[in-house]
C-alpha positions in Angstrom: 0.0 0.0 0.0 1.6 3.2 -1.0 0.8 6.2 1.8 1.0 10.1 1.6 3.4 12.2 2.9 2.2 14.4 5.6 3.5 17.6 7.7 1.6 19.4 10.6 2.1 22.8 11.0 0.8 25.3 13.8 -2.4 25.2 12.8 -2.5 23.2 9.3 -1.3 20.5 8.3 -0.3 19.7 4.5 0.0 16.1 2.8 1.0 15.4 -0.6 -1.9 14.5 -3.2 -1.6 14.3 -6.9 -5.0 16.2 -8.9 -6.0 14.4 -12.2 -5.5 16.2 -15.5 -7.4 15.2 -18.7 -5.3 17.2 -21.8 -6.9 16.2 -25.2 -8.0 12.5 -24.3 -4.8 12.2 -22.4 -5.1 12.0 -18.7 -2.8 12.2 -16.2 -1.7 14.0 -12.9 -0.1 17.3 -11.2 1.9 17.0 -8.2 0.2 18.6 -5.2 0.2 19.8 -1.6 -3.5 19.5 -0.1 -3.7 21.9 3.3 -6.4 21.4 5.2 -7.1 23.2 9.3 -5.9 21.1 11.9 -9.0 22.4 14.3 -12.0 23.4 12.1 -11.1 20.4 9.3 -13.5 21.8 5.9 -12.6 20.7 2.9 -9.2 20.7 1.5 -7.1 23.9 -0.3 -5.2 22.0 -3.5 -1.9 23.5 -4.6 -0.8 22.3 -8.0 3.4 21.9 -7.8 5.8 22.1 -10.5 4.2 24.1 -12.6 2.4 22.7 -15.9 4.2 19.2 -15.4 1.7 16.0 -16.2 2.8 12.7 -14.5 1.3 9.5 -16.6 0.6 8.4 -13.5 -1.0 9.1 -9.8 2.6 7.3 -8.0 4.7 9.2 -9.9 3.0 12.8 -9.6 2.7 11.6 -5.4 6.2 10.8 -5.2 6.9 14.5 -7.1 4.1 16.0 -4.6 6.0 14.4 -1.4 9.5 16.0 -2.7 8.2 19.6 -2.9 6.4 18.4 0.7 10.0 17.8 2.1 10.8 21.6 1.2 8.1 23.1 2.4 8.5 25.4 5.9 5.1 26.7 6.6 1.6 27.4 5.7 -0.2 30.8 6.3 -3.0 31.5 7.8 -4.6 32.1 4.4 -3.5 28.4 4.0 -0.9 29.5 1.3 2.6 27.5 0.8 5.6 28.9 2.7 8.5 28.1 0.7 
């Protein structure tokens, strides 16, 4: 079983998730950071990663997502990505 990568901040915490891309019949995935309150819970804020890169698949685009993960130092309080 393969298993996210996760981070807890002060009051967020962020885990790596992949968001599925469908370009011109061909689908695959972005790399991203899902933040989501630690308290209050509510859905999910997706970040897309890496800019306009398409994995062919979901492992590949989590592995990428769990990467950018190990950089990351913080997460507003507008739930943006400290870099």
């Amino acid at each position: 079983m393969y298993d996210m990568a996760r981070k807890e901040f002060e009051h967020f915490e962020a885990v790596s998730a992949v968001v599925p891309v469908e370009l011109g019949g061909n689908k695959g995935y972005h790399a991203a950071i899902a933040v989501k309150a630690l308290v209050d819970g509510g859905a999910p804020r997706f970040h897309k990663l890496l800019g306009d890169q398409v994995f062919p698949g979901a492992i590949a685009a989590d592995e990428a997502a769990i990467n950018e993960l190990d950089k990351l130092k913080g997460v507003t309080a507008d739930a943006e990505l400290v870099w």
